[in-house]
Short mmCIF file of the C-alpha atoms (twelve columns), coordinates in Angstrom:
data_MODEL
# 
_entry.id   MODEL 
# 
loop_
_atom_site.group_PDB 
_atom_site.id 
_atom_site.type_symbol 
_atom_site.label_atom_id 
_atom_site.label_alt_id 
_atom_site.label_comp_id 
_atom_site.label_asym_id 
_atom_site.label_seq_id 
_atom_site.Cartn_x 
_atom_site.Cartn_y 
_atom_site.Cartn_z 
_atom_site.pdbx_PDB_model_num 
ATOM 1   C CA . UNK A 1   -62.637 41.258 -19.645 1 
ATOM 2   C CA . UNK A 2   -65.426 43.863 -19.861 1 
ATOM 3   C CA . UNK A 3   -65.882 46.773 -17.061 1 
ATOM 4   C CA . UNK A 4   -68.850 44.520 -15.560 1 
ATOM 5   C CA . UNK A 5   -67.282 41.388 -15.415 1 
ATOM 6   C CA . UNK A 6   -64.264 43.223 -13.651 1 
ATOM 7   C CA . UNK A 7   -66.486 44.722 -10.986 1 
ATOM 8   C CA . UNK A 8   -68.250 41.322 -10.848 1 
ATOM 9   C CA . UNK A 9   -64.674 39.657 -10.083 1 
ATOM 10  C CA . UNK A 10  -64.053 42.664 -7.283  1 
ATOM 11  C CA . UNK A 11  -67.188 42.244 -5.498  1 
ATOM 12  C CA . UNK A 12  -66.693 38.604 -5.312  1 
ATOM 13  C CA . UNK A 13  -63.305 38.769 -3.787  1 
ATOM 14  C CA . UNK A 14  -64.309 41.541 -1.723  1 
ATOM 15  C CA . UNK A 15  -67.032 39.543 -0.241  1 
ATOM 16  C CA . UNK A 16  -65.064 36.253 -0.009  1 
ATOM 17  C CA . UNK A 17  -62.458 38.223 2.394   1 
ATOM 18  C CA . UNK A 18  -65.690 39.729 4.596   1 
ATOM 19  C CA . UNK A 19  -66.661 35.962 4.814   1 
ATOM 20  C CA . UNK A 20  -62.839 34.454 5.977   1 
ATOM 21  C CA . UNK A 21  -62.777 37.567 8.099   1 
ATOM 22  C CA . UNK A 22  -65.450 36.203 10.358  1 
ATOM 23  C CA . UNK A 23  -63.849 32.617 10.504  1 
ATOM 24  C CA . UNK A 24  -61.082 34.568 12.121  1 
ATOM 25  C CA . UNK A 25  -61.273 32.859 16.598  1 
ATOM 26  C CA . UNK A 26  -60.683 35.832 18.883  1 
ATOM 27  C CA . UNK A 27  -58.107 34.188 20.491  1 
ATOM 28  C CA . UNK A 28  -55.351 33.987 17.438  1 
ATOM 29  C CA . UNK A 29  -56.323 37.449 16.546  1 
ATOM 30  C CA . UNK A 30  -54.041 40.308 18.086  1 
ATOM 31  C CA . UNK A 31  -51.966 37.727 18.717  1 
ATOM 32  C CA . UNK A 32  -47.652 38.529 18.966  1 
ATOM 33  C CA . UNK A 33  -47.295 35.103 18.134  1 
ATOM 34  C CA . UNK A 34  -49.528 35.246 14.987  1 
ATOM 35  C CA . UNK A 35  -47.755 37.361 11.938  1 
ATOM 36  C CA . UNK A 36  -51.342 38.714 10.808  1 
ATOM 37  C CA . UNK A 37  -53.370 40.768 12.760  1 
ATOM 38  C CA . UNK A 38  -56.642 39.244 12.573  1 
ATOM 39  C CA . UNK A 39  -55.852 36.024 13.287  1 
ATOM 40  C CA . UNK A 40  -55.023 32.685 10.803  1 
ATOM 41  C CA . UNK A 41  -58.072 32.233 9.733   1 
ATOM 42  C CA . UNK A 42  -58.469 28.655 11.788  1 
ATOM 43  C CA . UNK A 43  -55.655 28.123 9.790   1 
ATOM 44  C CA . UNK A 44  -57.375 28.578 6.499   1 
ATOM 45  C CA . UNK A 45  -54.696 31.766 5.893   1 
ATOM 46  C CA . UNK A 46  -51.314 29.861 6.479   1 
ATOM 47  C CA . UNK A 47  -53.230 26.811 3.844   1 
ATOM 48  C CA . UNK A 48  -54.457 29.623 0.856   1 
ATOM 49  C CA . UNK A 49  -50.697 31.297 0.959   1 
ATOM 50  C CA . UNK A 50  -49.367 27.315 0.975   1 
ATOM 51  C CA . UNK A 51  -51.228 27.652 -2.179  1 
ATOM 52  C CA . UNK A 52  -50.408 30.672 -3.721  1 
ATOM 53  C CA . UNK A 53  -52.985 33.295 -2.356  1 
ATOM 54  C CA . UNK A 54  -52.371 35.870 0.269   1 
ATOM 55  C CA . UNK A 55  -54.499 38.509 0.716   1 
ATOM 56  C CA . UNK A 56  -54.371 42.019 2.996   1 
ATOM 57  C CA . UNK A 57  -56.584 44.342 4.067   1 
ATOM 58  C CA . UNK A 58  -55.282 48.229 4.881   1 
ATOM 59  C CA . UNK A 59  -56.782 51.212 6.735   1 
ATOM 60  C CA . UNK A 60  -55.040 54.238 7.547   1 
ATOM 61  C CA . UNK A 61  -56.454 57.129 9.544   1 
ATOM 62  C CA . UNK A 62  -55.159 60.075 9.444   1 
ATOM 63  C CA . UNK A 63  -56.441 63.622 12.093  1 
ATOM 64  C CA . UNK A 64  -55.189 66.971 11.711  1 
ATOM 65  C CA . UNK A 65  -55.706 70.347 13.395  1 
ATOM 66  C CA . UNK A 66  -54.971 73.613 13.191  1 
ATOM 67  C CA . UNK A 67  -53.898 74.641 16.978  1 
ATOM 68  C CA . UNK A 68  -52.753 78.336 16.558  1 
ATOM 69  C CA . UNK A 69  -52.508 80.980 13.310  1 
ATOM 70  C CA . UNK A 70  -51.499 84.629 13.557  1 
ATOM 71  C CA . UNK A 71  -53.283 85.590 10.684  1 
ATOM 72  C CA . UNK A 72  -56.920 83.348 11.411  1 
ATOM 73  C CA . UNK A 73  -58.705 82.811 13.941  1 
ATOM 74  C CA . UNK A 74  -59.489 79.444 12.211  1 
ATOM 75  C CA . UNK A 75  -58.969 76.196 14.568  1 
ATOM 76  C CA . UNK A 76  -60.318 73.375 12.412  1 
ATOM 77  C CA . UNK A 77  -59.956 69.649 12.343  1 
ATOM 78  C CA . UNK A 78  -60.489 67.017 9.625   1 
ATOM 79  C CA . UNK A 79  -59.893 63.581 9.207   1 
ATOM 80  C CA . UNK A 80  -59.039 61.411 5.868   1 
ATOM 81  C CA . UNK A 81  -58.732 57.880 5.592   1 
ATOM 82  C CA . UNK A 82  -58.256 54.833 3.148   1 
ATOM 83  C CA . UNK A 83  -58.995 50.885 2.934   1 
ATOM 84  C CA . UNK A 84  -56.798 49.044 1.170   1 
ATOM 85  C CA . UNK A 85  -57.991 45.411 -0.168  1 
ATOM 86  C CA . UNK A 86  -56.075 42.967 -1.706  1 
ATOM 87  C CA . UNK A 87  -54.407 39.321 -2.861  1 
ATOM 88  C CA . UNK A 88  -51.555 38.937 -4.529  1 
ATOM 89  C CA . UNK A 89  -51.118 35.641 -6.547  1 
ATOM 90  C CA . UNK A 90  -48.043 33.289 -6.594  1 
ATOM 91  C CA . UNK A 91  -48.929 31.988 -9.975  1 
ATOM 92  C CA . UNK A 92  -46.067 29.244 -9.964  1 
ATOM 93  C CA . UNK A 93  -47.754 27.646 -7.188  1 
ATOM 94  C CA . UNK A 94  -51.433 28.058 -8.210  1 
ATOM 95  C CA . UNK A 95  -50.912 27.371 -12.963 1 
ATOM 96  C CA . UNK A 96  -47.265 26.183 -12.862 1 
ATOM 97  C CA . UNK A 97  -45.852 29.716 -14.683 1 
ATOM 98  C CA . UNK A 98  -42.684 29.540 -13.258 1 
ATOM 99  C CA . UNK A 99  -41.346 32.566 -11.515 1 
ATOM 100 C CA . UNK A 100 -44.930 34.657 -12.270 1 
ATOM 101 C CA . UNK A 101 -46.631 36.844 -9.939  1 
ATOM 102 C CA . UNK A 102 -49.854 38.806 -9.956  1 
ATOM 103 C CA . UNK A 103 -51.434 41.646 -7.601  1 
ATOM 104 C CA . UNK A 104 -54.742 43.256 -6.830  1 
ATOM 105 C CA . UNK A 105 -55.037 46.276 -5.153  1 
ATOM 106 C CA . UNK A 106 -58.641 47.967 -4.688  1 
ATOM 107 C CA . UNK A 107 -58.649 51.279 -2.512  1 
ATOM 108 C CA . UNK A 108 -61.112 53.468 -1.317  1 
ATOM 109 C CA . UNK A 109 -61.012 57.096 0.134   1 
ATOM 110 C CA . UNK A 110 -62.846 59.290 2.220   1 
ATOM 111 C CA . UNK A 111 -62.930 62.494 4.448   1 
ATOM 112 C CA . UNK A 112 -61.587 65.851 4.249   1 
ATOM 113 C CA . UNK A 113 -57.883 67.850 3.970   1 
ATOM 114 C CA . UNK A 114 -57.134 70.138 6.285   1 
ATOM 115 C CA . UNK A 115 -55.234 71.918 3.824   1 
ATOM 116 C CA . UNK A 116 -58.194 72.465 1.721   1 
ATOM 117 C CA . UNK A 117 -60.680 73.800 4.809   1 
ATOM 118 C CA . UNK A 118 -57.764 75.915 6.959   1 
ATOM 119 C CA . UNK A 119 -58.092 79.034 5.616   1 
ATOM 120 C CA . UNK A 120 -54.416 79.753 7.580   1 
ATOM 121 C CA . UNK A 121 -53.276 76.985 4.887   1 
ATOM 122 C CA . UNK A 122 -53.649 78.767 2.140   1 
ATOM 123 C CA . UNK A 123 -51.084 78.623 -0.070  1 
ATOM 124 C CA . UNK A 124 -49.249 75.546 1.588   1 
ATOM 125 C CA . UNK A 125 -47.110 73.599 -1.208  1 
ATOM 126 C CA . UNK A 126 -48.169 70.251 0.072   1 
ATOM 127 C CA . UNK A 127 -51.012 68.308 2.297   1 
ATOM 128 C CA . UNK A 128 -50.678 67.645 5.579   1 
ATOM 129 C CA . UNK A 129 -52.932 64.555 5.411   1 
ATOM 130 C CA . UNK A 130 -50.827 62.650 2.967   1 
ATOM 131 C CA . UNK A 131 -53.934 59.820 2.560   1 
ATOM 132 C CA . UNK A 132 -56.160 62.531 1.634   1 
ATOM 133 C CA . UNK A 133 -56.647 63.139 -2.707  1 
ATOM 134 C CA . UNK A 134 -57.141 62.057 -6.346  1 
ATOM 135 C CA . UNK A 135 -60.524 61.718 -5.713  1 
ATOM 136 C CA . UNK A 136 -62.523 60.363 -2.480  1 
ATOM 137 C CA . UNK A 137 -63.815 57.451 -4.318  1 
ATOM 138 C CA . UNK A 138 -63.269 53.321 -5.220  1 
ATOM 139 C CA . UNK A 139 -60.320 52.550 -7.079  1 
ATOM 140 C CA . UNK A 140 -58.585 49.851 -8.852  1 
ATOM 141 C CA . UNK A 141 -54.908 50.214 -7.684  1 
ATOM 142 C CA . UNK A 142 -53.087 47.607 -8.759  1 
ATOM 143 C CA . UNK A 143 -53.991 45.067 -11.348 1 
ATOM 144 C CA . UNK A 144 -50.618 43.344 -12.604 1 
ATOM 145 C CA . UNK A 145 -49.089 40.926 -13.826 1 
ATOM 146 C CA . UNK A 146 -44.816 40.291 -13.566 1 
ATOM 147 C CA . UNK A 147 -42.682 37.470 -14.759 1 
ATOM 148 C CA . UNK A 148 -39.106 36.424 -13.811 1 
ATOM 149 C CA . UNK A 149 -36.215 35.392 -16.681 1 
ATOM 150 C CA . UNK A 150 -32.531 34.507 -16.950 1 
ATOM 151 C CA . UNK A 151 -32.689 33.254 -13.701 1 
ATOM 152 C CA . UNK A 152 -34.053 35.942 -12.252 1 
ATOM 153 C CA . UNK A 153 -31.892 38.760 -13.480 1 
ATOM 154 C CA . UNK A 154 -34.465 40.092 -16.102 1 
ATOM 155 C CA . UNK A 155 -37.901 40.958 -14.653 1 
ATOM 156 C CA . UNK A 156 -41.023 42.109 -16.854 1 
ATOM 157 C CA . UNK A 157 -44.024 43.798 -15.293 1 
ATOM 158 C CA . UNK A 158 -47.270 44.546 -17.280 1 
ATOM 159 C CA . UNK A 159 -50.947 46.189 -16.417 1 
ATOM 160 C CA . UNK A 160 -52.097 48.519 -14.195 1 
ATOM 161 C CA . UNK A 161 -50.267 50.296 -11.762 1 
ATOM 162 C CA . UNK A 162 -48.332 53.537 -10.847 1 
ATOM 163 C CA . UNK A 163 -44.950 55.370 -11.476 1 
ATOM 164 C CA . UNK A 164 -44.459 55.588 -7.234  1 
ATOM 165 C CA . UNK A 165 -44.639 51.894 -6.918  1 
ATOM 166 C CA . UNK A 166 -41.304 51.325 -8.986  1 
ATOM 167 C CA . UNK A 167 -39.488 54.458 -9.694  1 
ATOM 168 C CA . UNK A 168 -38.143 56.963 -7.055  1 
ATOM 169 C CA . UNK A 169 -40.387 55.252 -4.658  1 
ATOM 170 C CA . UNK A 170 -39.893 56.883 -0.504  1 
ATOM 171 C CA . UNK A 171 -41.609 54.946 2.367   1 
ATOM 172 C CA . UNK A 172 -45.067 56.802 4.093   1 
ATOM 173 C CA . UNK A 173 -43.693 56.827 7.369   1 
ATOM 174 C CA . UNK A 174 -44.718 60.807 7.634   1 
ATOM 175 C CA . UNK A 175 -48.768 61.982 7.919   1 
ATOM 176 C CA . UNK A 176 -47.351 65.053 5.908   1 
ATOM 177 C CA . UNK A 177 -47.431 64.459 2.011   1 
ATOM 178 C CA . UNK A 178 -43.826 66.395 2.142   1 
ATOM 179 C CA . UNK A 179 -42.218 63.666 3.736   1 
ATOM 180 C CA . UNK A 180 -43.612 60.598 1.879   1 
ATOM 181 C CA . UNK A 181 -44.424 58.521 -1.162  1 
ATOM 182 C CA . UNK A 182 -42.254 59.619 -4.978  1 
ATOM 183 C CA . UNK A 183 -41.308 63.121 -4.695  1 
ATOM 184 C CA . UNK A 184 -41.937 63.701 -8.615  1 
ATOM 185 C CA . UNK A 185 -45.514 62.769 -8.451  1 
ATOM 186 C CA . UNK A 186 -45.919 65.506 -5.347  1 
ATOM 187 C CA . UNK A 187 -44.816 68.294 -7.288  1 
ATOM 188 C CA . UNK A 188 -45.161 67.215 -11.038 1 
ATOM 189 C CA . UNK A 189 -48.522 65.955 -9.937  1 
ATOM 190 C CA . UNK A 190 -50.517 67.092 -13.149 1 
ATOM 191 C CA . UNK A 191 -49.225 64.317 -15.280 1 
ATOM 192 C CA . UNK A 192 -47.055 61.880 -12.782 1 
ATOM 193 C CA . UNK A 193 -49.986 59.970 -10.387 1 
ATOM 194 C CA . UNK A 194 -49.112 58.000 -7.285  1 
ATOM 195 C CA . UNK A 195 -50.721 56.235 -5.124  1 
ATOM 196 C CA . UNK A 196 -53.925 55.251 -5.806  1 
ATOM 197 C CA . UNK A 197 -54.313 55.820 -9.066  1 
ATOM 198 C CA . UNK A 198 -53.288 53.520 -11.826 1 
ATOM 199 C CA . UNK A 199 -52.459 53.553 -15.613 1 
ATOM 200 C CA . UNK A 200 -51.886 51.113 -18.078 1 
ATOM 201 C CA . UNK A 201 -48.083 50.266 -17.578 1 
ATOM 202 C CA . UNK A 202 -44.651 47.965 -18.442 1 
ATOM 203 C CA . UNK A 203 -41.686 48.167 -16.622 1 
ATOM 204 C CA . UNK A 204 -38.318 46.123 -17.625 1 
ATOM 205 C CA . UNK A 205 -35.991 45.460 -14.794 1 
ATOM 206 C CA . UNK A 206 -31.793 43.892 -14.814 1 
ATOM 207 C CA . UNK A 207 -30.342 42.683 -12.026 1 
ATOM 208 C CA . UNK A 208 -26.640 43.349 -12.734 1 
ATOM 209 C CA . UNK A 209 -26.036 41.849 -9.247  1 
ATOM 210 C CA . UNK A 210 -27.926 41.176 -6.025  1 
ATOM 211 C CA . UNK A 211 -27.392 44.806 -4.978  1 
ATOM 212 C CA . UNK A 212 -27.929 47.154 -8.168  1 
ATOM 213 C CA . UNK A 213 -30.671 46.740 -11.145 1 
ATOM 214 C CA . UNK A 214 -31.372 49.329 -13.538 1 
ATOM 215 C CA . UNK A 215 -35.107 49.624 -14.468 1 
ATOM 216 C CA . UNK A 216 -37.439 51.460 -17.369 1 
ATOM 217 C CA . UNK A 217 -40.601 51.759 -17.746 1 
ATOM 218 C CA . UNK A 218 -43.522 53.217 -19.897 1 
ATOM 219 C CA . UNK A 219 -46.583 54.838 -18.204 1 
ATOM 220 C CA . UNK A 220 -49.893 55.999 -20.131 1 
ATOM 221 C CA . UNK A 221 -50.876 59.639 -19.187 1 
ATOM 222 C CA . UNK A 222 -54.554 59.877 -19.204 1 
ATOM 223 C CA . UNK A 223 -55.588 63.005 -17.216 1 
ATOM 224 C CA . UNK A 224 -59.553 60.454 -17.454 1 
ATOM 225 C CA . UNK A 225 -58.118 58.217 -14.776 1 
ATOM 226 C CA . UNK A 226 -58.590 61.153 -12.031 1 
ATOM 227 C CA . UNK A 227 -62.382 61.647 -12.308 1 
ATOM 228 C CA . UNK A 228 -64.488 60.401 -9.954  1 
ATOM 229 C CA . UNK A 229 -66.113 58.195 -11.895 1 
ATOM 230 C CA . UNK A 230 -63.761 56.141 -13.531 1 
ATOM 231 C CA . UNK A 231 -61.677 54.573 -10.848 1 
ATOM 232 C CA . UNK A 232 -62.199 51.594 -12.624 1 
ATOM 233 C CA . UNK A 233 -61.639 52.755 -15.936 1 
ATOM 234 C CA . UNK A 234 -59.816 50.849 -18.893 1 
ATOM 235 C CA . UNK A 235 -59.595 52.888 -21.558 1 
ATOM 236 C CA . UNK A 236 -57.091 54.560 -22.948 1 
ATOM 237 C CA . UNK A 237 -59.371 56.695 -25.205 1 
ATOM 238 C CA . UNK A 238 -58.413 59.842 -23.314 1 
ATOM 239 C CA . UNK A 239 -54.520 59.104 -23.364 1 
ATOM 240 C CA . UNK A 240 -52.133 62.000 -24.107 1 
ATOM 241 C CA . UNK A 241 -48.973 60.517 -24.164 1 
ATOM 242 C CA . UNK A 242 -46.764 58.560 -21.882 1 
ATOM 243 C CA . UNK A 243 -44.293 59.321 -18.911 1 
ATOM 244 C CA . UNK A 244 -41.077 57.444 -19.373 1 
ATOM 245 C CA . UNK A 245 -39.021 56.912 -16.256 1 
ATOM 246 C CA . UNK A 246 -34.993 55.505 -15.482 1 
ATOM 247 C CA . UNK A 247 -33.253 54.204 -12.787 1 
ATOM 248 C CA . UNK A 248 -30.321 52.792 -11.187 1 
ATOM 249 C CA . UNK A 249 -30.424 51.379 -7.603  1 
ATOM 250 C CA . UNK A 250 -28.051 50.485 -5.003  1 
ATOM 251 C CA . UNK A 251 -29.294 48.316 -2.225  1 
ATOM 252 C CA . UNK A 252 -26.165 47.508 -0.329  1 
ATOM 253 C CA . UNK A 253 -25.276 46.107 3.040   1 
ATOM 254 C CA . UNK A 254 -23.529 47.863 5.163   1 
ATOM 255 C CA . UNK A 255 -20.763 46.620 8.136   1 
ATOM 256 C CA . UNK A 256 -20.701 43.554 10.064  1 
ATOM 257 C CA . UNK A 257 -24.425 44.030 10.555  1 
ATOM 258 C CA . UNK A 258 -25.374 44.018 7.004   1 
ATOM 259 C CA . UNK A 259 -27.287 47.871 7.882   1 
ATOM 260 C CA . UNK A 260 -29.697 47.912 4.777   1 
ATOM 261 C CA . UNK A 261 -29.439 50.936 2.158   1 
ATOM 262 C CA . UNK A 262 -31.161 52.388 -0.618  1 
ATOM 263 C CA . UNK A 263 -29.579 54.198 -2.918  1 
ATOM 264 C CA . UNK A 264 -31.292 55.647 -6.076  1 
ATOM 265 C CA . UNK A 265 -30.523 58.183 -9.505  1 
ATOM 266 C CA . UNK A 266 -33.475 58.253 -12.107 1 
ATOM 267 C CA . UNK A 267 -34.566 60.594 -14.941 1 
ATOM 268 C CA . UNK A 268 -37.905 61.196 -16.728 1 
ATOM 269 C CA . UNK A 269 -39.408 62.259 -19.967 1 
ATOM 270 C CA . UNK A 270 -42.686 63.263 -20.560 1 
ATOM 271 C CA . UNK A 271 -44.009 62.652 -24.118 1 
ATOM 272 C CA . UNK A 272 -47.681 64.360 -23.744 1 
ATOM 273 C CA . UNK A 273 -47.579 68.548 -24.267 1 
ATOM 274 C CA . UNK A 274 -47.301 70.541 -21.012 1 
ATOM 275 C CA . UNK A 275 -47.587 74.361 -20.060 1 
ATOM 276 C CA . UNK A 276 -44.042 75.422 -18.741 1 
ATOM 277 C CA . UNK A 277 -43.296 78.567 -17.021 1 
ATOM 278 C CA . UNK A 278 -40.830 80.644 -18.814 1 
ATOM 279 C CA . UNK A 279 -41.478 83.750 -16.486 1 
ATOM 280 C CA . UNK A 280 -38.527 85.378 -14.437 1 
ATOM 281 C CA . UNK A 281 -41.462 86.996 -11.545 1 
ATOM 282 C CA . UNK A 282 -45.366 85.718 -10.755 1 
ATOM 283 C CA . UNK A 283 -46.188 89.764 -12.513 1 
ATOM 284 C CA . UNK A 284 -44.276 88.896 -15.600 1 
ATOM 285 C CA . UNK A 285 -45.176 85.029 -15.755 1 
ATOM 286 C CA . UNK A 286 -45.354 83.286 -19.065 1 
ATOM 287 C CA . UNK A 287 -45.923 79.670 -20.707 1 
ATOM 288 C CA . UNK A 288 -44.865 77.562 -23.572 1 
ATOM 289 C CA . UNK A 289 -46.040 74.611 -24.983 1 
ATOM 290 C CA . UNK A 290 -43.052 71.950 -23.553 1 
ATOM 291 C CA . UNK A 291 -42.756 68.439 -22.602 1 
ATOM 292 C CA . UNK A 292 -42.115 67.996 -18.742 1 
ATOM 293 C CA . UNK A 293 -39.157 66.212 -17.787 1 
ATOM 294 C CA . UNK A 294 -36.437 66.112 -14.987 1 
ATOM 295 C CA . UNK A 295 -34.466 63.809 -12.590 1 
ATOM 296 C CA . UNK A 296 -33.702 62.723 -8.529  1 
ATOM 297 C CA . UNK A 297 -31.212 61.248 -6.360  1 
ATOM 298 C CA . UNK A 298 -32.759 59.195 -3.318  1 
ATOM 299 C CA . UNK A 299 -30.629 57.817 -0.373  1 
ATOM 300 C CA . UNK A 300 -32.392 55.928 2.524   1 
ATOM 301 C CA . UNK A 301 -29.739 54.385 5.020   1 
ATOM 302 C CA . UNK A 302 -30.343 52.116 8.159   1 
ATOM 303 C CA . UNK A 303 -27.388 53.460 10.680  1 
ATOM 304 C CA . UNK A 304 -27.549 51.927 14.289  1 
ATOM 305 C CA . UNK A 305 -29.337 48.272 15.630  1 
ATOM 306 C CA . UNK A 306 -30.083 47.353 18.674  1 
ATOM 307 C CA . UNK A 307 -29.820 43.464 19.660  1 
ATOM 308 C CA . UNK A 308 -30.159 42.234 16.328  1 
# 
C-alpha cells in the first residue's frame, strides 16, 4: 500500500466515525447505563463490534502553571493536548483468521510545554505535561497486525507500533511525564520512542501459564520517524539499527479477592551506535562510540477493595 492510498484509507475512516458520531440520540449519550460515552450509535455500535469493529475516539487535556519561583518572576501557563482515533479489528469475526487481531491508532498533538516556556524550569529532567512532545503533528500510532497459536500460548505481533505498548509498559494515571508511560523511553529517549510514535516492529510472546509469559521483540530505530513531516512515514531508508527488548511478567491474583498484580523484569540491547558518557564530572565529560543498553524491574499491585 503506497503513502497515498494509506492516507486515502485514514481519511475515509476518519470521516466515517465524524458521520456515526452524529447518529449518536442525546439521550443514550452520557448515559451510566451505556458503556460508551457518546452514546450506541442507535445501536449501530453494539451491531459493528457484533461484527468485529470497534472503534474509539481519545482526547486528553492537559493545563499547567507555574504559581511561585524564587529565582523568576515567571508565572506562565500552557496547555497540550491529543486526539486519539481508532478501530481495532476482530479479524476472526470479520475473514474467518482464527484468533487474529488488528489495530489502528491515528493521533494528533497540539499546544505548548510548560517545561519548555518556564524559564524557572530550566533544567527539569522531565515534562510536566506528559501529552505534550515528539512533534505537535498527525501520526500513525498503531498499525498492527497479531495472531494467536498453540491454543493461545504463543502470540505473534507484526507492523507498526512502539516499545511502551509491550515492554516495561506503566499506566498514565500522572499529568507529570515522571510518573507515567515506559520509564526507558523517558530517559533513553534518543533511540527508545513511546507513545505516539511508531516503528516497524515484531514481538513474540509464551504464555507459560495464565499468570507469567515471557516476551521479545525487535524494534527499527529510525531517528526519520520524529520529524514533523513524516508521521506517516514507511520507510525504513533512514534506519540505524534496532532496539531489542526482554521480559518476564507476573500477573498474579492476590487473596480471596483475587487483588490484581503486575509484576515485571526486562533487559534491552541497542544495536544502532550511541554517544556514551565516560566522564567522572560535567568539566571533565567525555564520549565513546557504544551501543545503549540496560534493564528494569516494574511492580504495580492492587491492595484494598471496597464492595467488590
Amino acid at each position: 500500500m503506497s503513502i497515498s492510498q494509506l492516507s486515502k484509507t485514514v481519511y475515509t475512516f476518519l470521516a466515517a466515525l465524524l458521520l456515526a458520531n452524529t447518529a449518536t440520540h442525546a439521550a443514550d449519550a452520557f448515559s451510566t447505563e451505556n458503556p460508551w460515552m457518546l452514546g450506541d450509535w442507535n445501536g449501530q455500535r453494539t451491531q459493528l463490534q457484533q461484527q468485529g469493529y470497534d472503534f474509539s475516539f481519545g482526547y486528553t487535556g492537559e493545563v499547567a502553571t507555574l504559581i511561585d519561583a524564587k529565582n523568576s518572576s515567571d508565572h506562565g501557563t500552557e496547555y497540550a493536548d491529543q486526539f486519539a482515533i481508532g478501530a481495532h479489528l476482530d479479524l476472526e469475526k470479520i475473514a474467518g483468521w482464527k484468533d487474529t487481531e488488528a489495530q489502528i491508532t491515528v493521533t494528533q498533538r497540539n499546544g505548548r510545554n510548560l517545561s519548555n516556556t518556564a524559564e524557572a524550569l530550566d533544567g527539569h529532567l522531565s515534562s510536566v505535561q506528559e501529552v505534550w512532545g515528539r512533534g505537535q503533528t498527525w501520526r500513525l500510532t498503531d498499525f498492527w497486525i497479531k495472531k494467536k497459536f498453540l491454543d493461545q500460548k504463543l502470540d505473534v505481533k507484526v507492523g507498526r507500533f512502539g516499545e511502551g505498548e509491550d515492554f516495561n509498559s506503566f499506566d498514565c494515571d500522572f499529568q507529570n511525564l515522571t510518573l507515567c508511560g515506559s520509564q526507558v523511553g523517558n530517559w533513553v529517549g534518543d533511540q527508545w520512542y513511546n507513545w505516539p510514535v511508531s516503528q516497524w516492529a515484531a514481538r513474540v510472546k509464551y504464555n507459560f501459564t495464565p499468570g507469567i509469559y515471557t516476551q521479545v521483540g525487535v524494534y527499527e530505530y529510525n531517528p526519520e520517524n520524529l520529524e514533523r513531516g513524516k508521521g506517516f512515514n514507511l520507510s525504513t531508508d533512514g534506519s540505524k539499527g534496532a532496539i531489542i527488548p526482554a521480559e518476564v511478567v507476573w500477573t498474579p491474583k492476590l487473596g480471596e479477592r483475587k487483588l490484581p498484580g503486575e509484576y515485571r523484569a526486562g533487559y534491552y540491547y541497542s544495536t544502532a551506535d550511541a554517544k556514551i558518557f565516560d566522564g567522572v564530572t560535567p568539566q571533565n565529560e567525555q564520549t565513546q562510540n557504544g551501543h545503549h543498553h540496560g534493564g528494569w524491574i516494574v511492580a504495580k499491585q492492587q491492595l484494598t477493595s471496597h464492595q467488590g
